[in-house]
py3Dmol code that shows the C-alpha trace and the ligand (Angstrom):
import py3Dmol

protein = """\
ATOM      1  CA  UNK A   1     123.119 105.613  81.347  1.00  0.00           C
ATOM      2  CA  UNK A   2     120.126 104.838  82.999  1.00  0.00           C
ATOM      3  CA  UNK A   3     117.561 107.616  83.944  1.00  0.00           C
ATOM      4  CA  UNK A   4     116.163 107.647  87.399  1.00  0.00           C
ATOM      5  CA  UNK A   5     112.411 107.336  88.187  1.00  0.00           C
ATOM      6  CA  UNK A   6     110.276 108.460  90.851  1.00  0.00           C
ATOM      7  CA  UNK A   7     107.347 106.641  91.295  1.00  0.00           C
ATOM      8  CA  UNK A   8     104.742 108.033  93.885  1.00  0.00           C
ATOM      9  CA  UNK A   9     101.933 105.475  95.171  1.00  0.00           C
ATOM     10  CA  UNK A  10      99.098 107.292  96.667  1.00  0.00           C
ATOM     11  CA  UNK A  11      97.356 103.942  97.760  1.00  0.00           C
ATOM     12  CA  UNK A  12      93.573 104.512  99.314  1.00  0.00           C
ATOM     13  CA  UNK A  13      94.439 107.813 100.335  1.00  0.00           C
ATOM     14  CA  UNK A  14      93.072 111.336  99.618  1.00  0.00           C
ATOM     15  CA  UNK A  15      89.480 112.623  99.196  1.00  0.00           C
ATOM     16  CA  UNK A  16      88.786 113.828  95.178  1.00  0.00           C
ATOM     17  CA  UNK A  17      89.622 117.613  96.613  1.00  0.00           C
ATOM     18  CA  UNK A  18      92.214 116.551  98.579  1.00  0.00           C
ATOM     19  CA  UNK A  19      93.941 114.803  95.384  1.00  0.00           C
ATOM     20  CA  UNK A  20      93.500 118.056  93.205  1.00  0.00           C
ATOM     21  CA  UNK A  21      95.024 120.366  95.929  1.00  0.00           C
ATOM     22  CA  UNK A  22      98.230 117.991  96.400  1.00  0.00           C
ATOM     23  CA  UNK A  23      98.366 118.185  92.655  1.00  0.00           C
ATOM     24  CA  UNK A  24      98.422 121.664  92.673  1.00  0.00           C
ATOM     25  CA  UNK A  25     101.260 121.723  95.665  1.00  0.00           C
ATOM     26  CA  UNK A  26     103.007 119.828  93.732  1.00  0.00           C
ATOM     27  CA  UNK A  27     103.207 122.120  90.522  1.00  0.00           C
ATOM     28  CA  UNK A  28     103.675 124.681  92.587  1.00  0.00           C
ATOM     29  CA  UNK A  29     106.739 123.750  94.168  1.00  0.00           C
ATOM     30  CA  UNK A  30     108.174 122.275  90.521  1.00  0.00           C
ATOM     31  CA  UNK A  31     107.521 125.788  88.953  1.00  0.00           C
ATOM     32  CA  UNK A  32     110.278 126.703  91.050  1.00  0.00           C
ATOM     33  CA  UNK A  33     113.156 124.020  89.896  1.00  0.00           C
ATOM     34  CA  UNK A  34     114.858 123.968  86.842  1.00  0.00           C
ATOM     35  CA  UNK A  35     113.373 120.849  84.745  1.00  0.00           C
ATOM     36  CA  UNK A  36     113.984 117.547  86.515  1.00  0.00           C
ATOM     37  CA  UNK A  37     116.352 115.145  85.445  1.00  0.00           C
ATOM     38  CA  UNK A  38     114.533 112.038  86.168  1.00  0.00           C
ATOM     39  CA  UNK A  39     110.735 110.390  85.568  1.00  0.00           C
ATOM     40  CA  UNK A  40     108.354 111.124  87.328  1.00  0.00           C
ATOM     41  CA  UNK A  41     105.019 108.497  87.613  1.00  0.00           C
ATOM     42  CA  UNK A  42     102.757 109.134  89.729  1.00  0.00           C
ATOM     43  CA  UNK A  43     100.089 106.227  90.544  1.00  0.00           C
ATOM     44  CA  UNK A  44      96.560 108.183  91.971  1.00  0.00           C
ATOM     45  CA  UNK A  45      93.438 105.721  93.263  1.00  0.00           C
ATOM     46  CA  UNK A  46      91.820 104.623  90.092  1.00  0.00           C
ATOM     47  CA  UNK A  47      89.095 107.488  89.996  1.00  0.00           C
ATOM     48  CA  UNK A  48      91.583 109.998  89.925  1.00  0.00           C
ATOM     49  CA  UNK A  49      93.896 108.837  86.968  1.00  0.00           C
ATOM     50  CA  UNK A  50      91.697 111.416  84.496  1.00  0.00           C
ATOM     51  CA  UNK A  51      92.472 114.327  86.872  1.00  0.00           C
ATOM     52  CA  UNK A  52      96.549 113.556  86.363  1.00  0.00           C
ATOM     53  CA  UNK A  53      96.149 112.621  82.631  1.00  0.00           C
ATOM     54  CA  UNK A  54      94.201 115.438  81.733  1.00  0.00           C
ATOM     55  CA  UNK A  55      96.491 118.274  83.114  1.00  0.00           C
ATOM     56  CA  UNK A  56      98.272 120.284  80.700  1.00  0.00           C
ATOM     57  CA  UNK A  57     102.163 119.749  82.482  1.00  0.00           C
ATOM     58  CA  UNK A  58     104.240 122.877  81.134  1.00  0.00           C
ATOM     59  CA  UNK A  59     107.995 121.951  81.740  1.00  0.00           C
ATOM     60  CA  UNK A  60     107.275 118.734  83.678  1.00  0.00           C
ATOM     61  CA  UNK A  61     106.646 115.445  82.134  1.00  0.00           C
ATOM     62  CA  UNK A  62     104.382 113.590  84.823  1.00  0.00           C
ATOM     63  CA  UNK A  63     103.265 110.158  83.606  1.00  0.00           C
ATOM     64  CA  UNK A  64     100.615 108.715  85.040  1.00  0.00           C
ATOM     65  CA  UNK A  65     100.199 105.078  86.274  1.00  0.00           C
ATOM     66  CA  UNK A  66      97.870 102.516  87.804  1.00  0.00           C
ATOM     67  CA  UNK A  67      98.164 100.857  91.372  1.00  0.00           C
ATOM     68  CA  UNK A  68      96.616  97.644  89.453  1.00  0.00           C
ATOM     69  CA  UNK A  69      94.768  95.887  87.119  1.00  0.00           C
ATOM     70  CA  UNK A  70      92.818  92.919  86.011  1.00  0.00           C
ATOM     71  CA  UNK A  71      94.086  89.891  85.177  1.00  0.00           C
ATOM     72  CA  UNK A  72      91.786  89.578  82.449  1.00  0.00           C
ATOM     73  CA  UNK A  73      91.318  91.034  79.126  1.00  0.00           C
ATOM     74  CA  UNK A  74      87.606  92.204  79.239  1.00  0.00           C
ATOM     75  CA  UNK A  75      83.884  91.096  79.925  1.00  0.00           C
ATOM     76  CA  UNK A  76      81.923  90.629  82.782  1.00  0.00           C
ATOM     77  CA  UNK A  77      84.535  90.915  85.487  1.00  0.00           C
ATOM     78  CA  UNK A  78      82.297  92.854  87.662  1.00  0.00           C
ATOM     79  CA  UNK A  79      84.560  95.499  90.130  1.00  0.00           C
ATOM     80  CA  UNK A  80      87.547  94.832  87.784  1.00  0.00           C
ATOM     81  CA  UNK A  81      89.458  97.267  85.373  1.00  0.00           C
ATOM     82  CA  UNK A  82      91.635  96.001  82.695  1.00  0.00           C
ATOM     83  CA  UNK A  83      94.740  96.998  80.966  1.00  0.00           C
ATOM     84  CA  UNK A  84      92.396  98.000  77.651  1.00  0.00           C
ATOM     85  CA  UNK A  85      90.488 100.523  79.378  1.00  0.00           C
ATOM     86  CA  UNK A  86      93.563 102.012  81.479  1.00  0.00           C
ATOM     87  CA  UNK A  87      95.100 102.625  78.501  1.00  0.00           C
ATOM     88  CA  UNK A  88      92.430 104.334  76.603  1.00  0.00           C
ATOM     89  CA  UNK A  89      92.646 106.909  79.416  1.00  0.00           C
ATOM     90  CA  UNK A  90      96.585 107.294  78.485  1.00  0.00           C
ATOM     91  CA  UNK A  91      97.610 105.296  81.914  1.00  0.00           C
ATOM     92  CA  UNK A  92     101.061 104.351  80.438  1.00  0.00           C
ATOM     93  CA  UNK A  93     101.865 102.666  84.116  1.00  0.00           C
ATOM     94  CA  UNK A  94     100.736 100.369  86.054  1.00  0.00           C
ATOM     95  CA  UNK A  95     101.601  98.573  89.482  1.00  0.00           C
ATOM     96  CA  UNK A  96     101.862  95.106  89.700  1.00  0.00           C
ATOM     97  CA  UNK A  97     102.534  92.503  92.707  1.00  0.00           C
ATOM     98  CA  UNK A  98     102.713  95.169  95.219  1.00  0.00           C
ATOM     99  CA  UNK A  99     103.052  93.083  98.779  1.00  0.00           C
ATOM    100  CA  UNK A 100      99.642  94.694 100.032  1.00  0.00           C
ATOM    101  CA  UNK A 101      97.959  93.215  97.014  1.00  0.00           C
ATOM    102  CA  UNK A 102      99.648  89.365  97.260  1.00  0.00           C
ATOM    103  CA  UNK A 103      98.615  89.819 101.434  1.00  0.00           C
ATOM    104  CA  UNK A 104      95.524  91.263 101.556  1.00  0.00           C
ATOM    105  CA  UNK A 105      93.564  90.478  97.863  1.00  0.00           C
ATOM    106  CA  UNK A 106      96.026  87.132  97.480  1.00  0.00           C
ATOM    107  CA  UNK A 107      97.573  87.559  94.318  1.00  0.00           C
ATOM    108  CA  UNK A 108      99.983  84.639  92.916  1.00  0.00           C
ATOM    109  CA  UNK A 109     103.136  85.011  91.326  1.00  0.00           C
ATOM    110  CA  UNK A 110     101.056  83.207  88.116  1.00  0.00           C
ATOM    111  CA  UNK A 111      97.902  85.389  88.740  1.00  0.00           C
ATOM    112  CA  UNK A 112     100.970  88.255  88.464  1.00  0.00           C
ATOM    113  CA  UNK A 113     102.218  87.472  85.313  1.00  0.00           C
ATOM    114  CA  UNK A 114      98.796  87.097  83.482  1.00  0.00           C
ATOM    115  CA  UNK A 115      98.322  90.638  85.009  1.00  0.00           C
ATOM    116  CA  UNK A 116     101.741  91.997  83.277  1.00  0.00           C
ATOM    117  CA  UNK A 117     100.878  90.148  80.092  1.00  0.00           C
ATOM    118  CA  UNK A 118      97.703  92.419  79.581  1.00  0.00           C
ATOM    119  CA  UNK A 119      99.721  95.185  80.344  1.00  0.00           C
ATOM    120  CA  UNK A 120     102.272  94.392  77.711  1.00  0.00           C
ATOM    121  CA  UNK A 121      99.774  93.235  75.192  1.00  0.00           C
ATOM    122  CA  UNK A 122      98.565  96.963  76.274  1.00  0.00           C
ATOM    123  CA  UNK A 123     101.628  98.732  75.458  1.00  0.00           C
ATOM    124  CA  UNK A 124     102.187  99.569  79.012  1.00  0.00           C
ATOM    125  CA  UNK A 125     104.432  99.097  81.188  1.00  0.00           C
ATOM    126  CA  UNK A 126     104.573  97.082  84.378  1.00  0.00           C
ATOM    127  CA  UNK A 127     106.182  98.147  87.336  1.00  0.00           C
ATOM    128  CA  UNK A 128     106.538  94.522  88.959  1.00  0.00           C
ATOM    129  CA  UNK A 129     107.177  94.381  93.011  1.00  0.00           C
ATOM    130  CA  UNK A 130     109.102  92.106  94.597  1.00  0.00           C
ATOM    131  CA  UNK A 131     110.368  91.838  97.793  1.00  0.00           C
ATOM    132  CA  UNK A 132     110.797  89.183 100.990  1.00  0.00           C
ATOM    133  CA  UNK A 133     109.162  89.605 104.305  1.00  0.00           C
ATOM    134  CA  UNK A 134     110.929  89.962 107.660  1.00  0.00           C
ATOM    135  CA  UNK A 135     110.698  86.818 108.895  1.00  0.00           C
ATOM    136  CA  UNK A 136     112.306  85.314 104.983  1.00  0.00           C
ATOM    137  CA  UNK A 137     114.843  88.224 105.644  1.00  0.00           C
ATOM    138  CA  UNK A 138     115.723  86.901 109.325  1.00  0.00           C
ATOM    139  CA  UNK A 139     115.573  83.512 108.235  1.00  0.00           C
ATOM    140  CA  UNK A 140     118.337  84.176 105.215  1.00  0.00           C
ATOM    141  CA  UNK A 141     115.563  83.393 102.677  1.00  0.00           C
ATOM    142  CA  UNK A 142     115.341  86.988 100.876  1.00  0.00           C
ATOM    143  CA  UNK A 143     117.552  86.218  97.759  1.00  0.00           C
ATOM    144  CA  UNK A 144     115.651  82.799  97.019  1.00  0.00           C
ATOM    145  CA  UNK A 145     112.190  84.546  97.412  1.00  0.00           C
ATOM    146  CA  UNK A 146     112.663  87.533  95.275  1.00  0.00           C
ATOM    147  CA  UNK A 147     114.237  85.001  92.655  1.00  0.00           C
ATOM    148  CA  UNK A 148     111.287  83.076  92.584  1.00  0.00           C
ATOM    149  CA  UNK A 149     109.248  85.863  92.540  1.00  0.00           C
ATOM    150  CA  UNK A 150     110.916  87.360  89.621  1.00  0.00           C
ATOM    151  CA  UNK A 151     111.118  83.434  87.450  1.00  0.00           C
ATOM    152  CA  UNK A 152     107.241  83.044  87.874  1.00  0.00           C
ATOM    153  CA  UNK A 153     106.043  86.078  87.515  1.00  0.00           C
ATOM    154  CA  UNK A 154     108.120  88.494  85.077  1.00  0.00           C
ATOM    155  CA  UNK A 155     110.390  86.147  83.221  1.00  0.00           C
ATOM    156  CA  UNK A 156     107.905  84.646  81.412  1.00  0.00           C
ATOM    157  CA  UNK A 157     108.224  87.579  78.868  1.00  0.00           C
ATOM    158  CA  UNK A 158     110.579  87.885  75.806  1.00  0.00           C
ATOM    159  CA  UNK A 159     113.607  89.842  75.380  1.00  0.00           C
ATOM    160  CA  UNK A 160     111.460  92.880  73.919  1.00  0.00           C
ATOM    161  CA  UNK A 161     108.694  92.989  76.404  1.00  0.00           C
ATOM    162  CA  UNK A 162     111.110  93.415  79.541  1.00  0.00           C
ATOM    163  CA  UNK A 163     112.669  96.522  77.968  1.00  0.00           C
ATOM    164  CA  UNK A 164     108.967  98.072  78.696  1.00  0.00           C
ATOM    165  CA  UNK A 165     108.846  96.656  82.187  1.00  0.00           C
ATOM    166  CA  UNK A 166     110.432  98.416  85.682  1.00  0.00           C
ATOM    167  CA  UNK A 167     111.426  96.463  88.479  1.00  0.00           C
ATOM    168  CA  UNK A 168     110.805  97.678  92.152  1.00  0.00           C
ATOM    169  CA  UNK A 169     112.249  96.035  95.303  1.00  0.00           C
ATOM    170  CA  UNK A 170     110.443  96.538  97.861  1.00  0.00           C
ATOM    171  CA  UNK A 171     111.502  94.686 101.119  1.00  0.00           C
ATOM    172  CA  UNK A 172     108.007  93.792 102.976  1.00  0.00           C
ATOM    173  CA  UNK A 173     109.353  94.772 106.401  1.00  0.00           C
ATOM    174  CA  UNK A 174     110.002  98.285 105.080  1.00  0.00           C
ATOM    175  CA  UNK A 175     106.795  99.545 103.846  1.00  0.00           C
ATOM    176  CA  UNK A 176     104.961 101.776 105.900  1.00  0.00           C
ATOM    177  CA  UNK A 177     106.921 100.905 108.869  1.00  0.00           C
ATOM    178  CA  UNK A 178     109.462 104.118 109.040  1.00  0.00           C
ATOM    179  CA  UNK A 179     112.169 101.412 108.447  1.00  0.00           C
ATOM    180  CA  UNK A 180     114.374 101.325 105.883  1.00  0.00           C
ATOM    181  CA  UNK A 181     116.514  98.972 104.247  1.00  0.00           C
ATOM    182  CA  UNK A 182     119.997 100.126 104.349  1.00  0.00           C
ATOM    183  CA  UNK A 183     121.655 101.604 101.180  1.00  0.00           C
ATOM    184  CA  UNK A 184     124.064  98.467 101.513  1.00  0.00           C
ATOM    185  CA  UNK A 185     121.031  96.080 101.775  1.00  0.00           C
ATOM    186  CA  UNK A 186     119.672  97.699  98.881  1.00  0.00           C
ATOM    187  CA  UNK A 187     122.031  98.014  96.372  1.00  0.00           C
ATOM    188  CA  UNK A 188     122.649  93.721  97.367  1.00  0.00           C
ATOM    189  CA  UNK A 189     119.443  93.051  96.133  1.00  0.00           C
ATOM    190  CA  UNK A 190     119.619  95.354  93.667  1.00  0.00           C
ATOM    191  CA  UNK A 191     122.780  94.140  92.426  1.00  0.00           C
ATOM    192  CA  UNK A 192     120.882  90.368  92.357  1.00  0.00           C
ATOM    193  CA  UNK A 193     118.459  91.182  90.637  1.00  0.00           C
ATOM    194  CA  UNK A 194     120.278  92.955  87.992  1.00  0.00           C
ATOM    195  CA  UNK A 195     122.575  89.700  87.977  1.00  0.00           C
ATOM    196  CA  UNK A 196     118.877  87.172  87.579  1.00  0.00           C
ATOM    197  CA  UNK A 197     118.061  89.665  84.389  1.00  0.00           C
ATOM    198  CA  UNK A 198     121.552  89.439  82.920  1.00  0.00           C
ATOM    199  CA  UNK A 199     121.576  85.822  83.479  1.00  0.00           C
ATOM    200  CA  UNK A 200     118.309  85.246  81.715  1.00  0.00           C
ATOM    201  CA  UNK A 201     117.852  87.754  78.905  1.00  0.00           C
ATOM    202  CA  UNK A 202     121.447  89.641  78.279  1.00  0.00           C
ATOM    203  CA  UNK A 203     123.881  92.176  79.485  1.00  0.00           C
ATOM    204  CA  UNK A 204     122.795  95.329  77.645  1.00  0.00           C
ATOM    205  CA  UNK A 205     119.311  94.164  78.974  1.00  0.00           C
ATOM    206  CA  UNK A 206     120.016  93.865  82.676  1.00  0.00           C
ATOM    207  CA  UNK A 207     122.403  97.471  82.256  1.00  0.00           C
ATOM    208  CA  UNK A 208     119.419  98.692  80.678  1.00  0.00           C
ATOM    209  CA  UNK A 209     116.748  97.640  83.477  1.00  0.00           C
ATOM    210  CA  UNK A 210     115.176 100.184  85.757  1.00  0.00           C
ATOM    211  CA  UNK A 211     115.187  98.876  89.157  1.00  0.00           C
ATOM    212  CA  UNK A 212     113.840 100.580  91.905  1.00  0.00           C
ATOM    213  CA  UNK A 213     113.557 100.970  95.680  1.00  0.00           C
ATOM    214  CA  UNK A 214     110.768 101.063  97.544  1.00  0.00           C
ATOM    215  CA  UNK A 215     109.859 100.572 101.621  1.00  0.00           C
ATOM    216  CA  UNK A 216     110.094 104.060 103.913  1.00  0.00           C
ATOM    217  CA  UNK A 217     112.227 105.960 101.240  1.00  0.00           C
ATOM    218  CA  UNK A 218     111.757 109.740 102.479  1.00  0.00           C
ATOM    219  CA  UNK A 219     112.931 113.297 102.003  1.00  0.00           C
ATOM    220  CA  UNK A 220     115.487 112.136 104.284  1.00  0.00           C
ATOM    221  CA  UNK A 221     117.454 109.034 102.799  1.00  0.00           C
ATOM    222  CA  UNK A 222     116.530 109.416  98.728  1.00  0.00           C
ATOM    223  CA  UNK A 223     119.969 110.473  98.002  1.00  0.00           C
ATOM    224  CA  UNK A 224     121.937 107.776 100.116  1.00  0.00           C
ATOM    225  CA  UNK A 225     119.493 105.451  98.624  1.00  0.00           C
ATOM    226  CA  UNK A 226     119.773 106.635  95.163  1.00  0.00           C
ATOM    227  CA  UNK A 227     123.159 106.965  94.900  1.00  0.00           C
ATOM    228  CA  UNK A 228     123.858 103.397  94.870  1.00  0.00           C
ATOM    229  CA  UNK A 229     124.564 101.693  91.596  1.00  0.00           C
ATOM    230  CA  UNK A 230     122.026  99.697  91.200  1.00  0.00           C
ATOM    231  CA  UNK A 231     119.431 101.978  92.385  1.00  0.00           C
ATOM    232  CA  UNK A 232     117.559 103.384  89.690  1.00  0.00           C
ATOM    233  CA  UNK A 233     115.082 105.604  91.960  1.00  0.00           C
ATOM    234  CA  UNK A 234     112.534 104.971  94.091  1.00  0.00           C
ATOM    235  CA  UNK A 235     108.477 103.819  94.443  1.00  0.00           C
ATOM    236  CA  UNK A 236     107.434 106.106  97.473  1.00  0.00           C
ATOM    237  CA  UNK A 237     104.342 105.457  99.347  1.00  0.00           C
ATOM    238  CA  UNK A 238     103.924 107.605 102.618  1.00  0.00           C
ATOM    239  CA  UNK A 239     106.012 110.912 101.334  1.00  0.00           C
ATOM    240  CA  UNK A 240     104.508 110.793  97.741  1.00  0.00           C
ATOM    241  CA  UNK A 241     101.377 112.166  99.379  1.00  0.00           C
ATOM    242  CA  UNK A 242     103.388 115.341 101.346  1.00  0.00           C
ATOM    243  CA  UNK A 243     103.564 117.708  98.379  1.00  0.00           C
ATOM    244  CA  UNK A 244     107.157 118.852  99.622  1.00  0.00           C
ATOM    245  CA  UNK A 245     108.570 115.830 100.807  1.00  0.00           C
ATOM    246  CA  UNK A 246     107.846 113.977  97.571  1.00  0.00           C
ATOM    247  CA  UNK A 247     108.768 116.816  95.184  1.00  0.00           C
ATOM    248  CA  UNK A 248     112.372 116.787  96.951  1.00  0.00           C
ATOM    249  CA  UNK A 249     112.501 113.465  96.687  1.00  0.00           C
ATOM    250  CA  UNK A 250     112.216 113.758  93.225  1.00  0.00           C
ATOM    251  CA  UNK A 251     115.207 116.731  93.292  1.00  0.00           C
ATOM    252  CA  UNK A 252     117.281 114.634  94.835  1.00  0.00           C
ATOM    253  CA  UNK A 253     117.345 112.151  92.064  1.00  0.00           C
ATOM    254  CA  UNK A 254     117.642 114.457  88.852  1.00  0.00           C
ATOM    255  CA  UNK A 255     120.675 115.918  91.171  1.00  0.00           C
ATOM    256  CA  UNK A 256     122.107 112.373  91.126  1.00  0.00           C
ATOM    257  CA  UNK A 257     120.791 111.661  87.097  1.00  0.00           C
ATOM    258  CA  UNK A 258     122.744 114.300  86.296  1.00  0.00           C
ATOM    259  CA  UNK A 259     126.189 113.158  88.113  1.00  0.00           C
TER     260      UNK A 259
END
"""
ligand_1 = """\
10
PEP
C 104.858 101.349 98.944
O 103.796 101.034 99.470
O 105.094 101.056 97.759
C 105.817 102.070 99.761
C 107.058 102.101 99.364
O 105.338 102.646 100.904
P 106.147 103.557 101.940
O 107.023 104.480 101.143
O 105.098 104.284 102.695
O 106.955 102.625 102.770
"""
view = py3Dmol.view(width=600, height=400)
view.addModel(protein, "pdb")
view.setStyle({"model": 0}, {"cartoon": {"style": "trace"}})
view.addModel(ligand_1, "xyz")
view.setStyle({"model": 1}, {"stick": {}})
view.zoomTo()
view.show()
């Protein structure tokens, strides 16, 4: 049985006091639940990772992960951080190929997989993004773009390195726009993708996959979304900054982890 994950993506958002006080909000309101039944990662602009790796977490296992890295191993990369020094601070995570990094810094499926390759050769593990936008959606294209997406940049690696690795679908047209994909249109790509792992690695790899959602996934429709098959959880931009949305997002799935 897969174990659901809860990814929160703070983006370019919060001021350094800001950051500590939704940290705090966010204990807070998990001193109050019984221990969650799922993962919880959450992915802080890269001057903050210390503050989340250095708490002591009581009950709570947080893990902490990065919203990138460089594509390159070290040396005078001026600006950039690589997977080496992410992981000396105990980052564990890190984002790849999310759709405002191939848009707006143009990032290649191949400039992708070099990134995921330091991150294996790091011992962490990626969580790759794919996902179509709106007018490849409209235009019936959505299956063949996430399929290439996935062949050039993640299935490059061997049989052991995508155990490490988490999938997130993220449909372009849903992030940050208040519009979700349904749970139907979800668990169909889901359900694709698991079939493109199975296809070419094994069964017991693609049931063991994490694959998750990602694009307006709220307080609201976690548990429809969730509750799908194929779902495995969710990376959450917008509400993983709202102490009490994102902590009930993350209720929501242990309640379904535990069905
Ligand atoms: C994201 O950027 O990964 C994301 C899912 O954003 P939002 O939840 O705000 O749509």
């Amino acid at each position: 049985m897969r174990s659901k994950i809860v990814a929160g993506n703070w983006k370019m958002n919060l001021t350094f006091a800001e950051a500590e006080t939704l940290v705090d909000d966010i204990l807070d309101l998990f001193d109050d639940q019984d221990e969650m039944n799922c993962e919880i990662i959450i992915c802080p602009p890269l001057p903050y990772l210390e503050l989340l790796t250095d708490y002591e977490f009581d009950e709570q296992q947080f893990n902490v992960g990065a919203q990138n890295c460089s594509a390159y191993d070290k040396g005078a990369y001026t600006g950039e951080v690589s997977a080496k020094i992410l992981k000396s601070i105990d980052v564990d995570y890190c984002i790849v190929g999310h759709s405002e990094r191939r848009k707006y810094f143009g990032e290649t499926n191949e400039v992708l997989a070099e990134k995921i390759n330091r991150l294996i050769e790091n011992n962490m593990s990626p969580i790759y993004c794919v996902g179509e936008v709106l007018e490849e959606r409209e235009a019936g294209r959505h299956f063949e773009v996430v399929k290439e997406q996935l062949e050039k940049g993640l299935f490059h690696l061997d049989g052991d390195a995508i155990y490490d690795t988490i999938i997130a679908y993220e449909p372009v047209w849903a992030i940050g726009t208040g519009k979700t994909a349904t749970p139907e249109q979800a668990q169909e790509m889901h359900a694709f993708i698991r079939s493109m792992v199975k296809e070419r690695y094994d069964e017991a790899t693609a049931d063991e996959i994490r694959i998750l959602y990602g694009g307006s996934c709220n307080a609201q429709n976690a548990t429809e979304l969730f509750s799908q098959p194929d779902v495995d959880g969710g990376l959450i931009g917008g509400a993983s900054i709202k102490a009490n949305d994102f902590v009930s997002i993350c209720q929501q799935a242990s309640v379904i982890g535990k069905e």
